[in-house]
Structures are given as structure tokens and as C-alpha cells.
N, C-alpha and C positions, 0 to 999 in steps of 0.2 A: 415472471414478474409483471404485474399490472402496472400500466403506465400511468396510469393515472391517480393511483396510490404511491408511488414512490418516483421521485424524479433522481436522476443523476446530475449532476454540478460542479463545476469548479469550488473549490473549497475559498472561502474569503475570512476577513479578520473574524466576524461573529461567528464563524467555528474552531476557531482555538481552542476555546472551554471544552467541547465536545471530545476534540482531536485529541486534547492531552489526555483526556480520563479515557479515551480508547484506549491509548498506549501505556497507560499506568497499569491496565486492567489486563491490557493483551500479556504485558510481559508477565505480571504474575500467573494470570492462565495458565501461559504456556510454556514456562521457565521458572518460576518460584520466584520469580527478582521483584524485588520492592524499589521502583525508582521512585526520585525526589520528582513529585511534582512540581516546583519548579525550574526546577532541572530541566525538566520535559518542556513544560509551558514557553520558554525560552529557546530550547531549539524548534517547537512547532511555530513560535513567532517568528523562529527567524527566516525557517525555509518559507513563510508564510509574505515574507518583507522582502524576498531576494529568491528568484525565480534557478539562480545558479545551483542554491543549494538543493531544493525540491518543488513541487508542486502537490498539491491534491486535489484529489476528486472524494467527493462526498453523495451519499446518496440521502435523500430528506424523503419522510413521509408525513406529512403536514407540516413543514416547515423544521420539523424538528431532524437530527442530524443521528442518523441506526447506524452509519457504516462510512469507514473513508479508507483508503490507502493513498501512500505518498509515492512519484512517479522521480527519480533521480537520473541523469546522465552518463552517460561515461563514451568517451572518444575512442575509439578504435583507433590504432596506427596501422594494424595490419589490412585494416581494410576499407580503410578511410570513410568511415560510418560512424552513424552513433547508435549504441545502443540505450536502450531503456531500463533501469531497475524498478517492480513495484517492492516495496517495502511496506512495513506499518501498517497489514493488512488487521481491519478490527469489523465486524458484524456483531450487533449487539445480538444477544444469545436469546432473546423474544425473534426476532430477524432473520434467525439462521435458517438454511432448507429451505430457500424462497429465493433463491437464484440472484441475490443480491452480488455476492464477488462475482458469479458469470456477468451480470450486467456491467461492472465497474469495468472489468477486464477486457470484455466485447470492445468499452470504449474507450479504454488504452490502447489497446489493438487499431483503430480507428484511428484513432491521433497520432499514434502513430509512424500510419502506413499512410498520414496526410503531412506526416513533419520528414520521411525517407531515411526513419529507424529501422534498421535491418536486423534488430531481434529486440526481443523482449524478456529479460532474466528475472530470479527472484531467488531468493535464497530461506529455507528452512531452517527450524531445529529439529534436526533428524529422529527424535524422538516424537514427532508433531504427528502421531500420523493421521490424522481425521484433515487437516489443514495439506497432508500430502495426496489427501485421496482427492480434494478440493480441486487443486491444481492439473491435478493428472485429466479427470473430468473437462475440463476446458481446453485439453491438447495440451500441457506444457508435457515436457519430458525430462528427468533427470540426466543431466547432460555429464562427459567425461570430466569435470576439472573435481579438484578438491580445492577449500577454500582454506587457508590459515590466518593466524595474522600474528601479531604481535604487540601489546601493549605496551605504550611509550611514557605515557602518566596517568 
């Protein structure tokens, strides 16, 4: 990645617009789902307004916003740490194969091992696999849990 063509950045309000059309566009990509844009637009302001919920990082090339994923928490009991989730991984498809998520991820990696986050997880759609060959590429490993859940409403 050229440093000087593309910066990496904390995500702030003026990329909402960006953020939600990533996520509207990733899930059809990647799953067929048609979310409500404002649906989206509303939870990206929110984690945007309240650092509990998420954070992002955004990557700009001329100002403009190719790529962002969201960074969430989660508290370990068993080992009294926190881990880190990236989520809402999107690289606009002109963007792709230019080492954009390794940059973004380099620098979650960094934050961190500067905040004494002791992993860094992420979760697929198991049918994803170009977005699994991505991850593997950067050292992550498919680890032993299965993930369930259960809808409530």
C-alpha cells in the first residue's frame, strides 16, 4: 500500500454516509440480505456517538472513504483481558488486492497491543471464502469455538 495515496484513520461523523453504503452493499455481496438503510445509518451513528458500542477505522484516498471496518469489545472473565472484534469489514471492489484490510488490520493489531488486548477475533460467513483466504493471509487462524445464537425479535 502506498502511503501516500491512501491514509488510514479513525472513522468520524462525515463518514457515516460512506460506512452505511459499505454495509448495505457488503451484506448483499456477501449474503444476499437487503438491509434498510436506515436501519444501518442509525446503528453506524450510533457506534459512531458512543465509543462502547464500536469504533472505526477508515481508510481515505484523496479524502474520499474505499474501505472501513468496525473494532468492538468484549471482556474476558476467564482471563481478565479484553478482547477485540473486527467486524463490518468493506473494501470498495476498485480497492481490492492492494493490501488495504492488511493495512487496517496491521493497525488494529497496534491499538491494540497499545490498549493490552490479548486477541483479536472476527467472525465469517462460512461460505465467504475469498474474504476467508484474506484473513488467513494476515496470520488469523480459524479457531476451535462454534458460534450460535438465537433471535429474540
Amino acid at each position: 500500500m502506498e502511503q501516500v495515496e491512501y491514509e488510514i484513520a479513525m472513522g468520524c461523523a462525515s463518514d457515516i454516509d460512506a460506512i452505511t453504503q459499505f454495509q448495505v452493499d457488503m451484506a448483499f455481496e456477501s449474503e444476499g440480505a437487503k438491509l434498510d438503510d436506515d436501519t444501518v445509518r442509525n446503528g453506524v451513528t450510533a457506534a459512531m456517538n458512543d465509543s462502547n458500542k464500536g469504533s472505526y477505522l477508515v481508510v481515505r484516498k484523496g479524502g474520499e472513504v474505499v474501505a472501513s471496518l468496525m473494532i468492538t469489545r468484549e471482556w474476558s472473565d476467564w482471563n481478565s483481558e479484553w478482547y477485540w472484534w473486527v467486524q463490518s469489514v468493506y473494501v470498495m471492489p476498485e480497492h481490492r488486492g492492494r493490501g488495504l484490510f492488511r493495512a487496517m488490520y496491521s493497525k488494529v493489531k497496534e491499538m491494540a497491543a497499545q490498549n493490552g488486548v490479548s486477541q483479536v477475533r472476527l467472525y465469517v460467513e462460512r461460505t465467504n471464502l475469498s474474504a476467508r483466504k484474506v484473513y488467513e493471509r494476515v496470520g488469523m487462524r480459524e479457531c476451535h469455538y462454534l458460534m450460535y445464537e438465537d433471535v429474540v425479535r
